[in-house]
Backbone bond lengths (Angstrom), bond angles and torsions (degrees), N, CA, C in turn:
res aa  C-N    CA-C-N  psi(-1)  N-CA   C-N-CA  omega(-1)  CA-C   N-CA-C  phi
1 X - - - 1.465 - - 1.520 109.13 -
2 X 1.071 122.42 132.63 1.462 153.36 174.74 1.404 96.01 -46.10
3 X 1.694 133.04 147.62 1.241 130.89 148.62 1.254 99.08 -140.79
4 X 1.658 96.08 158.18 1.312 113.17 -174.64 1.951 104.86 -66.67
5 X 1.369 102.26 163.66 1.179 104.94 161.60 1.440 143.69 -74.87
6 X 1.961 102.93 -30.52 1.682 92.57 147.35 1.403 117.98 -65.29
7 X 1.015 106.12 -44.46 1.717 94.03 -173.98 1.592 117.61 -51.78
8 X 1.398 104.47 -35.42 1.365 112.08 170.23 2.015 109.50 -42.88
9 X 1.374 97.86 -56.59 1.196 105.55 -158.90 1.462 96.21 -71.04
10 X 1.008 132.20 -54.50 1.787 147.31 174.09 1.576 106.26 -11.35
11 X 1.549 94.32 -43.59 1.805 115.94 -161.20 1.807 104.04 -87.87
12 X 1.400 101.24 -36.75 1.692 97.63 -159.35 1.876 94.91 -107.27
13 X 1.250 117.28 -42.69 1.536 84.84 176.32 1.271 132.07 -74.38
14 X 1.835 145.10 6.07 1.071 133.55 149.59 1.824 112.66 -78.12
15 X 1.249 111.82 -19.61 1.886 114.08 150.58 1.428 97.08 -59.66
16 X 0.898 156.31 -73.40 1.686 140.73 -121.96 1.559 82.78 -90.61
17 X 1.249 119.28 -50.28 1.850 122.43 -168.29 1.637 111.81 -49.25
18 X 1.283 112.06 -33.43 1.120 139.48 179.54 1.582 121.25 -72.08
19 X 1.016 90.72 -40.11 1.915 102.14 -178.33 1.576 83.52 -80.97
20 X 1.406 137.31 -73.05 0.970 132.60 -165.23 1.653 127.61 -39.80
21 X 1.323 94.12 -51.78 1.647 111.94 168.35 1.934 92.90 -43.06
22 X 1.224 125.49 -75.23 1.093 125.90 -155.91 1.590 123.47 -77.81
23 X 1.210 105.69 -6.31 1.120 114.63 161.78 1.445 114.67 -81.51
24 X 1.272 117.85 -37.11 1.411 125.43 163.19 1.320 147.83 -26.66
25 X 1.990 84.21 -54.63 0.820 120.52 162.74 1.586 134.33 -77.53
26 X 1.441 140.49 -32.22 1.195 122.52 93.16 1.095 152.95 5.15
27 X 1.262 120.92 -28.14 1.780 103.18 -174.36 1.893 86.99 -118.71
28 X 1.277 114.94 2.95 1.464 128.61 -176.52 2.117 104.94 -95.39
29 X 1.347 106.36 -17.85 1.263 113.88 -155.47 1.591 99.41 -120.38
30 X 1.067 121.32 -31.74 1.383 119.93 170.58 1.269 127.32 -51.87
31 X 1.623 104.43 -51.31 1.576 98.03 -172.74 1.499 128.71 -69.32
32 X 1.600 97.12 -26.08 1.529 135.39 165.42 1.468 104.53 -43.19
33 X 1.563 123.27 -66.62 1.668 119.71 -169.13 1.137 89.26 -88.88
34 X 1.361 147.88 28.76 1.328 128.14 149.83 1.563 124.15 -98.51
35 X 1.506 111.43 -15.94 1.102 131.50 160.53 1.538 116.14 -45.53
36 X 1.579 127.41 133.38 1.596 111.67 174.67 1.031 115.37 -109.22
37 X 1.312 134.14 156.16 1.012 136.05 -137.41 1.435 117.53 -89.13
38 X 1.734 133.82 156.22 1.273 108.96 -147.15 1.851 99.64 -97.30
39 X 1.303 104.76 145.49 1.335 100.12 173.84 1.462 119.83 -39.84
40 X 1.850 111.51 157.40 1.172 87.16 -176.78 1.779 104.88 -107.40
41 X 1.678 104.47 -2.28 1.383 104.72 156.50 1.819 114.31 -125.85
42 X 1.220 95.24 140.83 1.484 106.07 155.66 1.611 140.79 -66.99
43 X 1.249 140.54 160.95 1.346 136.88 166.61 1.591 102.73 -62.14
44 X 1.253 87.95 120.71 1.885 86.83 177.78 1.758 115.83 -97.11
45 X 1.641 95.35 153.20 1.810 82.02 -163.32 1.716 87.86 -166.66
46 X 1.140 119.33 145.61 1.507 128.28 -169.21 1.728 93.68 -51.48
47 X 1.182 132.16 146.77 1.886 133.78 162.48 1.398 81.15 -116.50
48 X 1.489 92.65 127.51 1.636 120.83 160.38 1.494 98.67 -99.23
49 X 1.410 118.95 115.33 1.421 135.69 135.66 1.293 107.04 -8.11
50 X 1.575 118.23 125.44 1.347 120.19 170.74 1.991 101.58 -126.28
51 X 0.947 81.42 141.95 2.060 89.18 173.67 1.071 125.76 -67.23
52 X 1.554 117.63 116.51 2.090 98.73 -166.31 2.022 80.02 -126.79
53 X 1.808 79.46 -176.04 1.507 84.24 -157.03 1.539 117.83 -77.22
54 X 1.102 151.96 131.68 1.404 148.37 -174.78 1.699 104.04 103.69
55 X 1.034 106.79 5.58 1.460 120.87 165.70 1.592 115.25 -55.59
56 X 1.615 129.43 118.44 1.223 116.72 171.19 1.157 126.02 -91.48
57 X 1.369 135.39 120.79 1.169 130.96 163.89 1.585 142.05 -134.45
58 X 1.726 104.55 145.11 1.082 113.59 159.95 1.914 155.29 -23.53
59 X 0.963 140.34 46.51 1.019 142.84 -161.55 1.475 123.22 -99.07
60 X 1.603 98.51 121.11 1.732 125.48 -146.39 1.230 101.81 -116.95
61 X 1.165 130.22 99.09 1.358 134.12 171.58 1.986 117.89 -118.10
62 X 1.763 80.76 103.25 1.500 94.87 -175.03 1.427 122.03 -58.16
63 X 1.671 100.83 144.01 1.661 111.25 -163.40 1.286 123.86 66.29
64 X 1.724 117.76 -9.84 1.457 106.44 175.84 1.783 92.59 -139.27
65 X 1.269 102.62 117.72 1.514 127.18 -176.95 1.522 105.70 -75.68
66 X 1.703 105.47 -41.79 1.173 114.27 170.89 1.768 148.28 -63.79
67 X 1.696 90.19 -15.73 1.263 105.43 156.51 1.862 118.19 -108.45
68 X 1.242 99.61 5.78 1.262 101.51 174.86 1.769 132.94 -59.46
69 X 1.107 171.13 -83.87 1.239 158.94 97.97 1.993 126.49 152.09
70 X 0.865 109.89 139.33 1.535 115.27 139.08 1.058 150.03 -67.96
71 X 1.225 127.67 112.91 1.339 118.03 -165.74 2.258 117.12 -149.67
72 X 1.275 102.96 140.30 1.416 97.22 -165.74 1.744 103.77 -92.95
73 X 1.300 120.70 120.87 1.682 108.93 170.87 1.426 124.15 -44.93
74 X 1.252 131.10 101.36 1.345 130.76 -173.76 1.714 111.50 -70.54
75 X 1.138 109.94 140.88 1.569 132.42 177.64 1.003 104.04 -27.90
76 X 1.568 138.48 -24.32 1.578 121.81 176.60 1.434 107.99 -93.90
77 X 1.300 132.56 -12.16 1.055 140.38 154.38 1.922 117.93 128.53
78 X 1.669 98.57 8.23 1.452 118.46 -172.33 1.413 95.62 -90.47
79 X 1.677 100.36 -175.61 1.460 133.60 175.04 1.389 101.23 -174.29
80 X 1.797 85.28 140.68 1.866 83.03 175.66 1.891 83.53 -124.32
81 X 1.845 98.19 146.66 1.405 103.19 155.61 1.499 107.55 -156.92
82 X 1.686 107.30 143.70 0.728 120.55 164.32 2.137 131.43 22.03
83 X 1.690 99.23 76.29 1.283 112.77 -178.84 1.752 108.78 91.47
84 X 1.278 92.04 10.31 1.610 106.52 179.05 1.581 131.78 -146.22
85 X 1.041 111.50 71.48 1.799 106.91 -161.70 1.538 106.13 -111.05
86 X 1.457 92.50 167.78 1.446 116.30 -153.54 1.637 126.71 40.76
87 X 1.136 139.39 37.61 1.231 168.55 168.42 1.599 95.62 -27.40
88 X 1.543 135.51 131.77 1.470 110.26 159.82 1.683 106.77 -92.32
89 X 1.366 126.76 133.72 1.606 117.61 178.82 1.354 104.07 -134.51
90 X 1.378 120.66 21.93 1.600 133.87 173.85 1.706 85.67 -78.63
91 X 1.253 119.45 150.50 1.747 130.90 148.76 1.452 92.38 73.64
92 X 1.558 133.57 9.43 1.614 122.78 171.04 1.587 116.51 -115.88
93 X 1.299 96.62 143.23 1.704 90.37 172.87 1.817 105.13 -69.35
94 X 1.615 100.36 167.67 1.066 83.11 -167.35 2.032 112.16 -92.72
95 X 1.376 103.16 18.56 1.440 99.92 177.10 1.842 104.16 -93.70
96 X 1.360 112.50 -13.57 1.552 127.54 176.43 1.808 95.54 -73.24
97 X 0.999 118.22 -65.42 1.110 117.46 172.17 1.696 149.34 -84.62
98 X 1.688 83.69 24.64 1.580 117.92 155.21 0.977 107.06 -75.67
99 X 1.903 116.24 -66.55 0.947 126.16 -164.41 1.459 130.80 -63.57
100 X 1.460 113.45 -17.46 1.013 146.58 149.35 1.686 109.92 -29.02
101 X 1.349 107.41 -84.14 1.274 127.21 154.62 1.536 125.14 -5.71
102 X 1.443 93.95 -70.85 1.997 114.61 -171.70 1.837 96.86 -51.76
103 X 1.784 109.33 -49.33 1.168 106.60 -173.39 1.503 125.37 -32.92
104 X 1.515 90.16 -77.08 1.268 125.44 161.10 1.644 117.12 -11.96
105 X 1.492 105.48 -81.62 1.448 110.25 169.18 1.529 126.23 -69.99
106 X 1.071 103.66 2.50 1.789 115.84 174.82 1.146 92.60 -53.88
107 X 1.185 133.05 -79.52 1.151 144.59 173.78 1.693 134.48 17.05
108 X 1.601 83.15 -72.36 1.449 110.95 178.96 1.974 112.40 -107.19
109 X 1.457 110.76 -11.20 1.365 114.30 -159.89 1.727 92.24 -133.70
110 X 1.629 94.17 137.85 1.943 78.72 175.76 1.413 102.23 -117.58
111 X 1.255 89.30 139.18 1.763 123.78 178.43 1.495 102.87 64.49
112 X 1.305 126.29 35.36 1.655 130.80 162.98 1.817 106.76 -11.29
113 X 1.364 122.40 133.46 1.143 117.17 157.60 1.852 102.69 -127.38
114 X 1.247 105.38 115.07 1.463 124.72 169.46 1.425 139.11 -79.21
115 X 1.004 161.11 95.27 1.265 143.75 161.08 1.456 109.70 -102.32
116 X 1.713 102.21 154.93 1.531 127.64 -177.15 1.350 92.28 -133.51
117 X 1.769 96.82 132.61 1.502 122.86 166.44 2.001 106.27 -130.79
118 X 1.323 78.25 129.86 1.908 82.59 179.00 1.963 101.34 -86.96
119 X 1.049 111.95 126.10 1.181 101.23 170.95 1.629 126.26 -118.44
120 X 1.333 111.87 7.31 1.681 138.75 174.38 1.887 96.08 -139.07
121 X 1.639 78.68 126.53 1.615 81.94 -169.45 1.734 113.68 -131.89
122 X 1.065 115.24 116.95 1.548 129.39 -174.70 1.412 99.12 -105.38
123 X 1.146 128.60 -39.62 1.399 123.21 -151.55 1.361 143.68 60.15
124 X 1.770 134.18 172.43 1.475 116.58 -174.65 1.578 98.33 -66.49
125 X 1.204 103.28 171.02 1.691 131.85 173.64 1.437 93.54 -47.51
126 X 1.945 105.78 -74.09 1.132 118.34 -169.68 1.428 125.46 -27.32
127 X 1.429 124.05 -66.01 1.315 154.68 151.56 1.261 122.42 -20.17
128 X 1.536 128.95 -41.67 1.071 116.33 -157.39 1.558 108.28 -96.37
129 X 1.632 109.43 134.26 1.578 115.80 154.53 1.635 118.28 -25.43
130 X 1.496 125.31 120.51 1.476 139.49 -174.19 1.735 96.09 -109.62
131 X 1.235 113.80 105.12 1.249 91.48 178.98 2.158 99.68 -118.44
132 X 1.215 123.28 107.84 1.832 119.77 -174.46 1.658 108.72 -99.21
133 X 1.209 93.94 -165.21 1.681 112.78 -173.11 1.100 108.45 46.68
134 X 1.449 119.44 -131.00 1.772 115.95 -147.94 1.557 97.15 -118.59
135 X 1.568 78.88 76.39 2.260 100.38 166.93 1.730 83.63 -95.34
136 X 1.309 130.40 -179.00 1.043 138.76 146.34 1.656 124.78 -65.24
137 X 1.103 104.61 -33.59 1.002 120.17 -179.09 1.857 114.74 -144.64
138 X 1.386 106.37 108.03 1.560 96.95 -159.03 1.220 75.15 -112.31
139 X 2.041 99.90 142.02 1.342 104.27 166.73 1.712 110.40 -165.36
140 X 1.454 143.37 -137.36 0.850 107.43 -177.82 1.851 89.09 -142.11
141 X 1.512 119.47 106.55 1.598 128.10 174.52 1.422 120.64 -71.75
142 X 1.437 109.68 120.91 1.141 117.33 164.46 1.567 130.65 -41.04
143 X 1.256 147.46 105.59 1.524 146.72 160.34 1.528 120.53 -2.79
144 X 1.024 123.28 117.70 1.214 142.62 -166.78 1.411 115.60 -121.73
145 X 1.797 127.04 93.97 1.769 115.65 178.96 1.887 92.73 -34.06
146 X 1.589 96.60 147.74 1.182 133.05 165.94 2.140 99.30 41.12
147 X 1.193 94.79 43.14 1.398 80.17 179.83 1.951 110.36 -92.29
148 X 1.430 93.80 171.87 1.583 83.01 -160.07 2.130 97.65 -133.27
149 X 1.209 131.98 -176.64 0.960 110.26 -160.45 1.859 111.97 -100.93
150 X 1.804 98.86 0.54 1.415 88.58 157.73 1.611 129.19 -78.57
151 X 1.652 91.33 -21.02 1.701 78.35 161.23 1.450 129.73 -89.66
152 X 1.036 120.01 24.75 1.755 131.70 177.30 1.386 88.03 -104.05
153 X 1.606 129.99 -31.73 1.695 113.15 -158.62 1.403 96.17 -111.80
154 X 1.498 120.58 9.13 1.764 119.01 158.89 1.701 93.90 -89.67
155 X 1.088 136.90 -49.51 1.559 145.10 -168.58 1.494 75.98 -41.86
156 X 1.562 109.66 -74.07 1.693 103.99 -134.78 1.784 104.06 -83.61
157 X 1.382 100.81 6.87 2.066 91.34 169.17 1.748 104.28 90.74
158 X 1.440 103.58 11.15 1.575 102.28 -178.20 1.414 133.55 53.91
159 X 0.858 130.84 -152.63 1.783 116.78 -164.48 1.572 99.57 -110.03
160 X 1.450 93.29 177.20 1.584 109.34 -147.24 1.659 87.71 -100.83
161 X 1.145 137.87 159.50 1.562 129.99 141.51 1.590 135.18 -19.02
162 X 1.305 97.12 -42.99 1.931 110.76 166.06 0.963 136.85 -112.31
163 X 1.686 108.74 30.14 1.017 109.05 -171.41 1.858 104.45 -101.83
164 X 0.907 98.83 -173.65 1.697 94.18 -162.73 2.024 89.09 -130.32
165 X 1.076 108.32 90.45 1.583 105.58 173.45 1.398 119.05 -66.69
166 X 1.121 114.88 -50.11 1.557 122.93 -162.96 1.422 97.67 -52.32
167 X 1.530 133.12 -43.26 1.447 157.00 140.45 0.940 106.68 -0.57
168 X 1.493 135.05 -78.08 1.199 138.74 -177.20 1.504 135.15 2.49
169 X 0.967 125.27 127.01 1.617 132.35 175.45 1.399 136.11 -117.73
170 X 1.059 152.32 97.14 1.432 157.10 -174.73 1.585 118.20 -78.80
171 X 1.074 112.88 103.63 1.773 104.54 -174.05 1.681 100.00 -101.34
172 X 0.909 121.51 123.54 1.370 139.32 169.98 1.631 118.91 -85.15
173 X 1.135 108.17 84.43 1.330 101.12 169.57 0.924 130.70 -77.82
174 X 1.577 136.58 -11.89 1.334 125.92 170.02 1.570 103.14 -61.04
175 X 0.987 127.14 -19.70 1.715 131.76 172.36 1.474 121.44 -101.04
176 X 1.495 105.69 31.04 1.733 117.65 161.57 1.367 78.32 78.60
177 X 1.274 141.71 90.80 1.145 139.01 168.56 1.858 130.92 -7.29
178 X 1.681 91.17 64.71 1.381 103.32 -172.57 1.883 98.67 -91.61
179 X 1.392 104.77 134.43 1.342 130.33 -171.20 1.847 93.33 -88.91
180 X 1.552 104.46 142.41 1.359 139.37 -160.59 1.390 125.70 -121.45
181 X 1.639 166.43 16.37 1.393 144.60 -123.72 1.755 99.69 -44.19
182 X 1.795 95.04 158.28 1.307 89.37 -177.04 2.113 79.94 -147.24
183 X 1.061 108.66 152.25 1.542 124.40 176.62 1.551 128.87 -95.34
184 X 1.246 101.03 38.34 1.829 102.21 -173.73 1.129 109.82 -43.47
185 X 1.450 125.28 -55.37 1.851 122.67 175.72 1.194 105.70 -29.87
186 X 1.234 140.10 -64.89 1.599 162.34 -139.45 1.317 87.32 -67.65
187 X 1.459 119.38 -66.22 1.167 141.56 -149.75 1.055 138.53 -75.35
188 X 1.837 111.22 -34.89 1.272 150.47 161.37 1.195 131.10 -73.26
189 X 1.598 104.13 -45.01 1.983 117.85 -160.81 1.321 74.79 -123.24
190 X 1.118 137.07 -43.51 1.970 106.55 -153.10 2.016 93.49 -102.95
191 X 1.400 135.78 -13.35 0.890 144.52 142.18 2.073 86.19 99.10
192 X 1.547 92.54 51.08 1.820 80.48 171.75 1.462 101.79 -109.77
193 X 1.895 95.78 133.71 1.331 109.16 -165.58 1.928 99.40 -69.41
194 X 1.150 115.53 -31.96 1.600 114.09 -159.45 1.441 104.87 -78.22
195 X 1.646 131.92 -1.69 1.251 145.75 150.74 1.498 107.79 -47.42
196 X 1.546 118.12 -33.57 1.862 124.78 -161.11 1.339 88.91 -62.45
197 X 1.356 116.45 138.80 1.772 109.86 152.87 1.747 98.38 -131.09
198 X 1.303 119.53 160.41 1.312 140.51 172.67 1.690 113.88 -71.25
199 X 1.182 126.99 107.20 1.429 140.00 174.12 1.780 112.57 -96.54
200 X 1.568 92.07 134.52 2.003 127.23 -167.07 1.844 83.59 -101.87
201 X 1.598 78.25 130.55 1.121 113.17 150.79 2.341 114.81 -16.18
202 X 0.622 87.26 107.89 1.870 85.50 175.70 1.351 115.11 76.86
203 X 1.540 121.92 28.40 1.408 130.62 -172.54 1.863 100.26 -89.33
204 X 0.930 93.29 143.58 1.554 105.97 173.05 1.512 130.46 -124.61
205 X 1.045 109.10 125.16 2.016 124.57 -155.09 1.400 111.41 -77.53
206 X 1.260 162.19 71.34 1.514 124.15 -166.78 1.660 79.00 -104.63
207 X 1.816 84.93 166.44 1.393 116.62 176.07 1.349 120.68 -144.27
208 X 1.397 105.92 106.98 1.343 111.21 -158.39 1.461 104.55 -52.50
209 X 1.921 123.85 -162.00 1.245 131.42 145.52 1.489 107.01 -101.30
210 X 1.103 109.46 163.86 1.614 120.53 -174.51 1.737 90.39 -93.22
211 X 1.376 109.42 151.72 1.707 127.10 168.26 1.245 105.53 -83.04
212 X 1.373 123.10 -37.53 1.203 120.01 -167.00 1.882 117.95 -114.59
């Protein structure tokens, strides 16, 4: 039997929409389960604190109260204090950028003894946990010794309604930005501890959306 040509069409373009959707979906899902899965420990090794910008800090300069100070790391990554300006203290620990300091006031002060304490802490750029897509709250967490990625997904308020956890991806850049699967669903809603894995310094979270 003969059919019309809308009807024709009626029949085959929610088929073609369909193949497409799923092919989509597919070529969206492959690269994903080819990814292996992320360790669930890392090489462990002391993390030295590095200074990132908006960082507050303390600065203690013994015997002189008067050069002593507060001061916030400004967005380019400096601080000026007292007999010492424009300082870089972005990307330094803060005993590197004591010492920094002593130089500085050598100068004018003899045998300066300095200390720096961060007491508001953002951390370097480099360093910090990236966590995107459908966290509740996506944003970017400061480095934590031995921190792991359920505490990046308490930081960020856990996943959204559409978000697709099981999905999940971890790119590791300290490893040339080699991509990871990671199981937040597992981890989050069904509460399986062996889902936890350990997160490096400058790792980045995405979280897909779910299709369905």
């Amino acid at each position: 039997m003969k059919r019309s040509l809308p009807e024709l069409s009626r029949r085959v373009v929610p088929l073609t929409v369909s193949a497409c959707i799923a092919a989509l979906l597919a070529a969206c899902a492959a690269p994903m389960e080819n990814y292996p899965a992320a360790p669930k420990a890392v090489q462990s090794s002391d993390h030295q604190y590095k200074i990132g910008s908006l960082d507050n800090l303390s600065v203690f300069v013994w015997r002189h109260p008067e050069l002593s100070t507060t001061v916030s790391v400004r967005p380019d990554g400096r601080i000026s204090t007292p007999l010492a300006e424009d300082l870089v203290a972005a990307g330094r620990s803060p005993a590197q950028l004591a010492r920094e300091i002593e130089s500085r006031l050598a100068k004018v002060v003899r045998d300066p003894v300095v200390t720096v304490v961060v007491t508001g802490f953002q951390g370097a750029l480099s360093e910090q946990i990236r966590i995107v897509g459908e966290a509740a709250r996506p944003q970017a967490v400061p480095y934590r010794q031995d921190m792991t990625i359920l505490d990046v997904m308490i930081q960020a308020g856990g996943l959204t309604d559409f978000a697709n956890g099981n999905g999940a991806v971890l790119v590791r850049n300290s490893e040339g930005g080699k991509h990871y699967r990671v199981r937040l669903k597992d981890l989050l809603k069904r509460g399986d501890v062996s889902a936890n894995v350990a997160v490096r310094p400058g790792d980045v979270i995405i979280v897909p959306q779910s299709w369905f």
